[in-house]
PyMOL Python script that loads the backbone (N, CA, C, O; Angstrom):
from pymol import cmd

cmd.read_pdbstr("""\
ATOM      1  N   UNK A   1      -6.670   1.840  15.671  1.00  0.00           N
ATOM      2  CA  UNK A   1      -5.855   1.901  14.461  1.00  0.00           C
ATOM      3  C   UNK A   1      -6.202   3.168  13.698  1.00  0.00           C
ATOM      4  O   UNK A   1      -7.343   3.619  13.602  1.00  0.00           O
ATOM      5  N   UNK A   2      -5.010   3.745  13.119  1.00  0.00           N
ATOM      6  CA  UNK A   2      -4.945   5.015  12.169  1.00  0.00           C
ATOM      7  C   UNK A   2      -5.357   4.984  10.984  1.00  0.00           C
ATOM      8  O   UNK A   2      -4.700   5.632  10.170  1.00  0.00           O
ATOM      9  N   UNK A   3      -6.827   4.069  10.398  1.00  0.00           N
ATOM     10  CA  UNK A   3      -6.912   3.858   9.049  1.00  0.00           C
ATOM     11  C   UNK A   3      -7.670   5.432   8.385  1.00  0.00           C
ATOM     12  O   UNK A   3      -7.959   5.622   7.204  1.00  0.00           O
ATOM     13  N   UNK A   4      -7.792   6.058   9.117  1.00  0.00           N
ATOM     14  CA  UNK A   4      -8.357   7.816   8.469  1.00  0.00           C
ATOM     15  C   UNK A   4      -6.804   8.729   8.318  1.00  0.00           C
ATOM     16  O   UNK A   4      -6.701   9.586   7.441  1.00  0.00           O
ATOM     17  N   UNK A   5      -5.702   8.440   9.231  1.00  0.00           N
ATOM     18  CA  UNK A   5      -4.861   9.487   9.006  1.00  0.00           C
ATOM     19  C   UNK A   5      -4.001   8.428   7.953  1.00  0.00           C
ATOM     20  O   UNK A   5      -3.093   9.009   7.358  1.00  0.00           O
ATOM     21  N   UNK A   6      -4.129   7.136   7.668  1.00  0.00           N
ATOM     22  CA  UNK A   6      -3.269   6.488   6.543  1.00  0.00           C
ATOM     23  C   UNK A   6      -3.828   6.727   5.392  1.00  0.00           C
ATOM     24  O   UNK A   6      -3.146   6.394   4.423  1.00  0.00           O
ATOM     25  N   UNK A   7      -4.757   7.154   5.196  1.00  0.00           N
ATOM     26  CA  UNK A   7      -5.775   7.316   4.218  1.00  0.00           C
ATOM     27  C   UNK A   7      -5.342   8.468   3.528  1.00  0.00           C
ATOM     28  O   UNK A   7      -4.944   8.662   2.379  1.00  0.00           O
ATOM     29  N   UNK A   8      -5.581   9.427   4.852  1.00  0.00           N
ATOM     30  CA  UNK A   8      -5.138  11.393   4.506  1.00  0.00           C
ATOM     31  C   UNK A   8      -3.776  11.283   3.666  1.00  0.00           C
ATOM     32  O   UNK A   8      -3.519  11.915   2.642  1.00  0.00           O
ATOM     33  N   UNK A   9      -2.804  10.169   4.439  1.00  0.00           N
ATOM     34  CA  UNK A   9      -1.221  10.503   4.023  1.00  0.00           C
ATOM     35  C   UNK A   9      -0.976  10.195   2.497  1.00  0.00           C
ATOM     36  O   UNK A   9      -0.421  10.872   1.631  1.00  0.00           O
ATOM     37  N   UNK A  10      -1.657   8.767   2.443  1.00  0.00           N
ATOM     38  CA  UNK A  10      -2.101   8.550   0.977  1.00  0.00           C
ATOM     39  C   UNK A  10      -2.398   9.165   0.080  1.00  0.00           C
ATOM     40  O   UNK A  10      -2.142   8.695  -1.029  1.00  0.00           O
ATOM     41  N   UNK A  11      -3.024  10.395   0.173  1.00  0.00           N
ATOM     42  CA  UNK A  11      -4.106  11.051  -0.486  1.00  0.00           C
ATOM     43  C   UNK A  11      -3.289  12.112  -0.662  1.00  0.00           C
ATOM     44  O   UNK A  11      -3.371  12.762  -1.704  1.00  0.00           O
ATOM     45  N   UNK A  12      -2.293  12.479   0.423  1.00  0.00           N
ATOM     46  CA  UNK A  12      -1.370  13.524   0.402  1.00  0.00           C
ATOM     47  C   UNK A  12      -0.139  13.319  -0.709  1.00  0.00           C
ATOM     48  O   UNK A  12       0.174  14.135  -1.576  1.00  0.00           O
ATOM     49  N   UNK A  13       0.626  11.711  -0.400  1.00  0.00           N
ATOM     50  CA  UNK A  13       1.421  11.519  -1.842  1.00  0.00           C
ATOM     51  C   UNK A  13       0.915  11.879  -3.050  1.00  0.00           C
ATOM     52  O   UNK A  13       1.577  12.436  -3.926  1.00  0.00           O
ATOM     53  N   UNK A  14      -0.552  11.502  -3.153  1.00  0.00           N
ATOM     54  CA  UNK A  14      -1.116  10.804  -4.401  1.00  0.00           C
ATOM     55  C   UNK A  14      -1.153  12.266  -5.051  1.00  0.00           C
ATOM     56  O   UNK A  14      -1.031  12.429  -6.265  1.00  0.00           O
ATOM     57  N   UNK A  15      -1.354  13.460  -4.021  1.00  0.00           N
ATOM     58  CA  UNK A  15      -1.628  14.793  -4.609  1.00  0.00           C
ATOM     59  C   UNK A  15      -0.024  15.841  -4.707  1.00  0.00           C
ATOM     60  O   UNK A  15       0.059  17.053  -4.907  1.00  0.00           O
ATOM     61  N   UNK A  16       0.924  14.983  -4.517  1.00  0.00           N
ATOM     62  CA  UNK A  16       1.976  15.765  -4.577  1.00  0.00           C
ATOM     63  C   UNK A  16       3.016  15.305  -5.573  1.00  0.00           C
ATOM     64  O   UNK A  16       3.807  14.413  -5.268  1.00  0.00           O
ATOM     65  N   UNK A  17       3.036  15.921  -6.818  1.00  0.00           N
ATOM     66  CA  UNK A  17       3.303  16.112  -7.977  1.00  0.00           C
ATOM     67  C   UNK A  17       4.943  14.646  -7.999  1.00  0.00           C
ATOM     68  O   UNK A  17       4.894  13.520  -8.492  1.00  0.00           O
ATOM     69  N   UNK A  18       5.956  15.211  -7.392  1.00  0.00           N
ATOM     70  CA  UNK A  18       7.046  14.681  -7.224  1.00  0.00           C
ATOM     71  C   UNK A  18       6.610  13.206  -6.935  1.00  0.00           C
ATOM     72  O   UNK A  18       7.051  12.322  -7.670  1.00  0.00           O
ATOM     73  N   UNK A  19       5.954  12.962  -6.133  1.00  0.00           N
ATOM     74  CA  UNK A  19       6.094  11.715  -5.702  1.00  0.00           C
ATOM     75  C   UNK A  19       4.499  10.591  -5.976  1.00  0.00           C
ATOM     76  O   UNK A  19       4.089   9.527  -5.512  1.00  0.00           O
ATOM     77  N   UNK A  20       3.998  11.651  -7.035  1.00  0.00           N
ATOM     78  CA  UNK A  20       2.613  10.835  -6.547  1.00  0.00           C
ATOM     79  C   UNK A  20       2.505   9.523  -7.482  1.00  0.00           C
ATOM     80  O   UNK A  20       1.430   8.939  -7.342  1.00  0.00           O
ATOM     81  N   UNK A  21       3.415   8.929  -8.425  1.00  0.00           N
ATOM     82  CA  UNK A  21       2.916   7.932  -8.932  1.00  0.00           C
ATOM     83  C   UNK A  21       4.097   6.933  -8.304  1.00  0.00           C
ATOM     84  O   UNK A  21       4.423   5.982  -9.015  1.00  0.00           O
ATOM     85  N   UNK A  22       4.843   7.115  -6.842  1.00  0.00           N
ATOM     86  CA  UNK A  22       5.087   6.321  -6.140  1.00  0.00           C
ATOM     87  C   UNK A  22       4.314   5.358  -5.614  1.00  0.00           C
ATOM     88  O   UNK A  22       3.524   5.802  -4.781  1.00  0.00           O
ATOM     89  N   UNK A  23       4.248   4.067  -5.819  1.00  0.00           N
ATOM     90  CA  UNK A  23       3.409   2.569  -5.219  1.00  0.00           C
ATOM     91  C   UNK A  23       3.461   2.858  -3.550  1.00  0.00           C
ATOM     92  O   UNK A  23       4.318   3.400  -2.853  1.00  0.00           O
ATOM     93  N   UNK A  24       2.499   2.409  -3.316  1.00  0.00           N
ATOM     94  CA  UNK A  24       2.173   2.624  -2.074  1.00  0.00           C
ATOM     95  C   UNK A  24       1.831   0.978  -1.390  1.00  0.00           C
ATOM     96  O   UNK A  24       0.931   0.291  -1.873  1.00  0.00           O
ATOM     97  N   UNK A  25       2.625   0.526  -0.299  1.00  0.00           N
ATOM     98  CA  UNK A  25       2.225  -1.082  -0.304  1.00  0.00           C
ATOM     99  C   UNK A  25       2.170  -0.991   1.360  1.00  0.00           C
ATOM    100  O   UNK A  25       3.214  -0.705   1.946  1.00  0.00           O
ATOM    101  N   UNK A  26       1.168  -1.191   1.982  1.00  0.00           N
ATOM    102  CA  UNK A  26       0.870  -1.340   2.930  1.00  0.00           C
ATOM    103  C   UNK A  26       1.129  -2.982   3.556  1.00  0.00           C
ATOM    104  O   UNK A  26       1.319  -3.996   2.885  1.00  0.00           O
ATOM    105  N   UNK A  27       1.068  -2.861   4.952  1.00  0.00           N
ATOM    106  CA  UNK A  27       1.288  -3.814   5.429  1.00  0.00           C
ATOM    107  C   UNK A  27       0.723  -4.262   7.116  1.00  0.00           C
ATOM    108  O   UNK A  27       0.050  -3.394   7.672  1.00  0.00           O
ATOM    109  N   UNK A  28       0.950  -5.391   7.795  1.00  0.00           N
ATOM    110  CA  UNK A  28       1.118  -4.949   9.377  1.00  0.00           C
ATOM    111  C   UNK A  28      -0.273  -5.679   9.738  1.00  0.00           C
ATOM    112  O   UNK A  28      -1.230  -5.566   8.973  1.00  0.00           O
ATOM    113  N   UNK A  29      -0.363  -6.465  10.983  1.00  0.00           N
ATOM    114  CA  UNK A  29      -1.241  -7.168  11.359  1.00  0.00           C
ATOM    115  C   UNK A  29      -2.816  -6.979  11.115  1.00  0.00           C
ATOM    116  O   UNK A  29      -3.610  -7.912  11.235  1.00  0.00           O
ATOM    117  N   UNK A  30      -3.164  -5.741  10.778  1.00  0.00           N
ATOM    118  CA  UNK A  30      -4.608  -5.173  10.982  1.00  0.00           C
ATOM    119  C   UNK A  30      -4.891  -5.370   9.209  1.00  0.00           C
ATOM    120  O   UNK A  30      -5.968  -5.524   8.633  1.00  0.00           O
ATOM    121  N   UNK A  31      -3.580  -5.302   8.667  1.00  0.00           N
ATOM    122  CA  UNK A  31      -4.493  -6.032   7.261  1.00  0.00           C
ATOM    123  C   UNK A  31      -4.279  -7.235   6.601  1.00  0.00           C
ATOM    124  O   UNK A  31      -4.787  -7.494   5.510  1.00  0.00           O
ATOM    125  N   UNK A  32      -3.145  -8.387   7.559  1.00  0.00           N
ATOM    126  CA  UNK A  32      -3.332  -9.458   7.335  1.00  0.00           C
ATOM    127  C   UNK A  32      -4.539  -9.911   8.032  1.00  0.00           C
ATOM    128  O   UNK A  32      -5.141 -10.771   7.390  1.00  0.00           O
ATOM    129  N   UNK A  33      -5.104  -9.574   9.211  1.00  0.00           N
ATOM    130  CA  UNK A  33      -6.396 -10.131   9.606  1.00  0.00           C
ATOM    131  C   UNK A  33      -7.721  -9.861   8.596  1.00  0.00           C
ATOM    132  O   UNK A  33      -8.686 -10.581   8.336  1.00  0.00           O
ATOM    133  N   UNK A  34      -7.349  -8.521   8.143  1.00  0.00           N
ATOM    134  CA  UNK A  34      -8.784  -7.792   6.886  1.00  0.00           C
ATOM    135  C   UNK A  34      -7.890  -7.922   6.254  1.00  0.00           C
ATOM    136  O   UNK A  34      -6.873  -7.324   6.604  1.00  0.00           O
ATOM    137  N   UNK A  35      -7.851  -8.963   4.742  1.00  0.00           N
ATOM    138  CA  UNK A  35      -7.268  -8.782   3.670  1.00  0.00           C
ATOM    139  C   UNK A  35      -7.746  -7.654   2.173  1.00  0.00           C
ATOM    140  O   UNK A  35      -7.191  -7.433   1.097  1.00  0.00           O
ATOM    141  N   UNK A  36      -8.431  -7.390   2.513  1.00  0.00           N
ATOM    142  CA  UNK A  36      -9.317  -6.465   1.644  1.00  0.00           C
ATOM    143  C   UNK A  36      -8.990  -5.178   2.375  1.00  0.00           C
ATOM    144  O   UNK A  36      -8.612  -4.303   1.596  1.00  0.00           O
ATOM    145  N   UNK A  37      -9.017  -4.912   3.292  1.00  0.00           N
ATOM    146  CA  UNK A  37      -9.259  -3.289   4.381  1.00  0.00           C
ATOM    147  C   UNK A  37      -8.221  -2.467   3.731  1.00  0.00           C
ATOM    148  O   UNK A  37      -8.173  -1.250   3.906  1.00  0.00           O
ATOM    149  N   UNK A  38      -7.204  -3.250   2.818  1.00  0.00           N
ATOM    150  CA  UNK A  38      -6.203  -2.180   2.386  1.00  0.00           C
ATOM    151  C   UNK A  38      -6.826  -1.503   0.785  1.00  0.00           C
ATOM    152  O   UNK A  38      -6.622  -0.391   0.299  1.00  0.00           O
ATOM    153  N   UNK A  39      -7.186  -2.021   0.547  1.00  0.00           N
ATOM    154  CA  UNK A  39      -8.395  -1.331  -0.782  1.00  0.00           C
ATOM    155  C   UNK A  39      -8.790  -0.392  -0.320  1.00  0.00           C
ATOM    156  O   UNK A  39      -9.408   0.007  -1.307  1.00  0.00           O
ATOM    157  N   UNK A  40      -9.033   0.672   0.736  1.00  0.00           N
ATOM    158  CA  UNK A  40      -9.918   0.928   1.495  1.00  0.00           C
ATOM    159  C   UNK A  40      -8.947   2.963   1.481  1.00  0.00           C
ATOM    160  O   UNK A  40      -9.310   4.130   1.334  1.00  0.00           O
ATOM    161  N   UNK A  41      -7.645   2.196   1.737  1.00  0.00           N
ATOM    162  CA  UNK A  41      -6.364   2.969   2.417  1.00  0.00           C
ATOM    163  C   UNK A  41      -5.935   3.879   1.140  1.00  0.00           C
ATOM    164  O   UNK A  41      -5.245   4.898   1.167  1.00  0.00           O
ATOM    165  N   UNK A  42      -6.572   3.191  -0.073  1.00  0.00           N
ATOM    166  CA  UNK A  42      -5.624   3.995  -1.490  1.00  0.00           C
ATOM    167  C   UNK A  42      -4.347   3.272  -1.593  1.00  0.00           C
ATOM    168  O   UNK A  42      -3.712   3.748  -2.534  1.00  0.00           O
ATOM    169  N   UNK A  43      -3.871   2.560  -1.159  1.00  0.00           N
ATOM    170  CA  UNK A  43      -2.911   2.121  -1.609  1.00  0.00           C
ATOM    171  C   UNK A  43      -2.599   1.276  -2.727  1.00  0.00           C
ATOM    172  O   UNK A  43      -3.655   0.678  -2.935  1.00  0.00           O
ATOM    173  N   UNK A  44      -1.791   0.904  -3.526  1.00  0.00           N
ATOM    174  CA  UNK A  44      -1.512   0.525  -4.534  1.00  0.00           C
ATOM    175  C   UNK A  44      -1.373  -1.672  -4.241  1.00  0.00           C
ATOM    176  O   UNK A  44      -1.432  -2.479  -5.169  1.00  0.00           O
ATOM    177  N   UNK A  45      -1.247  -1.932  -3.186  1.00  0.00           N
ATOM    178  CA  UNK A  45      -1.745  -3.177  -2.709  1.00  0.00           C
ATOM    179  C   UNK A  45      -0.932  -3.221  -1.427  1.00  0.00           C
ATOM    180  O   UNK A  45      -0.297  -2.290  -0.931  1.00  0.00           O
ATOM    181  N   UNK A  46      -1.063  -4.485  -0.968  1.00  0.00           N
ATOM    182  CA  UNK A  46      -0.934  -5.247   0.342  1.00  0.00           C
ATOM    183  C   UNK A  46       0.311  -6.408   0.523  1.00  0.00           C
ATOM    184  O   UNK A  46       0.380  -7.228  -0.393  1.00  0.00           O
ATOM    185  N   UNK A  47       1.154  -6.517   1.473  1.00  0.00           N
ATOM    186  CA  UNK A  47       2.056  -7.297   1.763  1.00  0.00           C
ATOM    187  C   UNK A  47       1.725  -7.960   3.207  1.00  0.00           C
ATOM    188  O   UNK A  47       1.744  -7.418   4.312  1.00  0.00           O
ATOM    189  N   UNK A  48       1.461  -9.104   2.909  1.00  0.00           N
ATOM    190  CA  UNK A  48       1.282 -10.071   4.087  1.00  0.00           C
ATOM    191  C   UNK A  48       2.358  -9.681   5.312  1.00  0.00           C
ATOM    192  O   UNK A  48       2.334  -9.047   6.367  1.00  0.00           O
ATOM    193  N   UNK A  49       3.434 -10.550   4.422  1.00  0.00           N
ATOM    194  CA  UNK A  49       4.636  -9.953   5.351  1.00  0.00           C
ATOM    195  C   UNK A  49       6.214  -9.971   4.242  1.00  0.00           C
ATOM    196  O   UNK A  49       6.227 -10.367   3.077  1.00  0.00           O
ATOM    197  N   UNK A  50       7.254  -9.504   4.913  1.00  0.00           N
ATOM    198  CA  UNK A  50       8.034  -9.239   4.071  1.00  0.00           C
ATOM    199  C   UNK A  50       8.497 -10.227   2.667  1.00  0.00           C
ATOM    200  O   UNK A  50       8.840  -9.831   1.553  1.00  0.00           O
ATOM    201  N   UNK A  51       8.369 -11.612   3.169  1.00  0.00           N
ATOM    202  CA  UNK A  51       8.624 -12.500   2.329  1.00  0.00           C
ATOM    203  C   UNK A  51       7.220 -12.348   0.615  1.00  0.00           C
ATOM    204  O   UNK A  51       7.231 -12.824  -0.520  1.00  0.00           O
ATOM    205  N   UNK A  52       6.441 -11.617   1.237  1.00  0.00           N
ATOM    206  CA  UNK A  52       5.780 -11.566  -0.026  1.00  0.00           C
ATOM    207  C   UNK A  52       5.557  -9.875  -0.450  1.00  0.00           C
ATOM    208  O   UNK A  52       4.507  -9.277  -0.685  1.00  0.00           O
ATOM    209  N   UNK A  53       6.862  -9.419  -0.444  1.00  0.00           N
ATOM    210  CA  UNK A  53       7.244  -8.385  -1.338  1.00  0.00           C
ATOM    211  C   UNK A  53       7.456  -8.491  -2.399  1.00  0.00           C
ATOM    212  O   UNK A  53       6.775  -8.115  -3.353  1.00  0.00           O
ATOM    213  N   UNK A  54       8.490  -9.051  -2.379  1.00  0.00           N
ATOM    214  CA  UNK A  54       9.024  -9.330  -4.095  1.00  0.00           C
ATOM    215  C   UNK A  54       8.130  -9.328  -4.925  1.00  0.00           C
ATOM    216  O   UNK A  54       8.026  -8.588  -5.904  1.00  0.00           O
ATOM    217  N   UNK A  55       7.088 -10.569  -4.406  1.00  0.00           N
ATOM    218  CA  UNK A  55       5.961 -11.185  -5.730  1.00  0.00           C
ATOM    219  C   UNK A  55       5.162  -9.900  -6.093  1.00  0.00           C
ATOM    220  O   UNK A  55       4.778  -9.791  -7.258  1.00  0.00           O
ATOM    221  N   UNK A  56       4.793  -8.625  -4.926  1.00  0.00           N
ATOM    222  CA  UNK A  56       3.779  -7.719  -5.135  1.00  0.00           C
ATOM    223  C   UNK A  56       4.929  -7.028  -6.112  1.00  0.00           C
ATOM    224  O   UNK A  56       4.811  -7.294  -7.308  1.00  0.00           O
ATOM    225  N   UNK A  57       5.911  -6.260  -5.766  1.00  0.00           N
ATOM    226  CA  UNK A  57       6.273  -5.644  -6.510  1.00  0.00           C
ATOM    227  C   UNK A  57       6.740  -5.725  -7.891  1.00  0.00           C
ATOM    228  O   UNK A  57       6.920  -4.749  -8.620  1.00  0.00           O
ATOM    229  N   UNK A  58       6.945  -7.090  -8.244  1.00  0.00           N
ATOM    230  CA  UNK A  58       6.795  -7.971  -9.824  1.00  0.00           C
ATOM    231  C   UNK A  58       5.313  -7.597 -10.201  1.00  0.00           C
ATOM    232  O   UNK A  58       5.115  -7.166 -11.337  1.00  0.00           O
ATOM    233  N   UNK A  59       4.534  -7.696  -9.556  1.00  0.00           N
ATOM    234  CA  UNK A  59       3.128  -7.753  -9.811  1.00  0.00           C
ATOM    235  C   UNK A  59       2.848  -6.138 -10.142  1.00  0.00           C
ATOM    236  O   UNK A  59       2.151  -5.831 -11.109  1.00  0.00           O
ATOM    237  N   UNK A  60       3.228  -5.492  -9.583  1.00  0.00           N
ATOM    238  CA  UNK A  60       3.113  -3.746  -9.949  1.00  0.00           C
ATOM    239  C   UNK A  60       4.210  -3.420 -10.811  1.00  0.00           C
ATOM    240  O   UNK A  60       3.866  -2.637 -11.696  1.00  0.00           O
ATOM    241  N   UNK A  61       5.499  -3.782 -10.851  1.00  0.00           N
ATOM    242  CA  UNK A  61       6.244  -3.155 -11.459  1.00  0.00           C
ATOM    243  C   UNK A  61       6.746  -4.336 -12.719  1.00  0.00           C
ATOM    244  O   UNK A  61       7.435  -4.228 -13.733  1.00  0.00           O
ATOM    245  N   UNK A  62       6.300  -5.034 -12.323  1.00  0.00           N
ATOM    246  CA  UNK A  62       7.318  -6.181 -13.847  1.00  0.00           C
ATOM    247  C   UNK A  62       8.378  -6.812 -13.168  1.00  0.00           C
ATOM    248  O   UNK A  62       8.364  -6.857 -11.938  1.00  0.00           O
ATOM    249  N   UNK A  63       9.273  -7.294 -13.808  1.00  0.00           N
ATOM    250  CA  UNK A  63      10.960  -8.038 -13.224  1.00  0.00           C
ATOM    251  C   UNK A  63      11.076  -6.832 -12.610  1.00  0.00           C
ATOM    252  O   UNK A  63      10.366  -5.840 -12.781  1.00  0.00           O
ATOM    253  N   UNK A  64      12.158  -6.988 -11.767  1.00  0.00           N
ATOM    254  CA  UNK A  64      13.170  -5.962 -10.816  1.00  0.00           C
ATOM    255  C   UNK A  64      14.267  -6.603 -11.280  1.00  0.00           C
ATOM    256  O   UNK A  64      15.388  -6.260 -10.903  1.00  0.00           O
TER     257      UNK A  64
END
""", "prot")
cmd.dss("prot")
cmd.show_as("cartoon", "prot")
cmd.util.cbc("prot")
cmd.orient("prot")
């Protein structure tokens, strides 16, 4: 698994002016097994699977 170049890409939004206070929500078998490992990535949080989008992005952004 690519958790050093997801990291870099992260790090690459986070440093590019236009887009860097874009949420970042990771996902995908390797961090429903490590629920924590996405803390790890810089990302802004974690989605089990699609059905628990919504709730994260209420949770970061407020109502939609």
């Amino acid at each position: 698994f690519n958790l050093v170049e997801l990291k870099e890409l992260i790090d690459l939004v986070r440093e590019t002016p236009l887009v860097s206070s874009t949420s970042i929500i990771v996902g995908g078998r390797v961090f429903r097994d490590n629920p924590e490992l996405w803390k790890t990535s810089g990302a802004d949080g974690f989605a089990a699977d699609i059905s628990n989008l919504p709730d994260l992005v209420r949770e970061l952004h407020g109502a939609f």
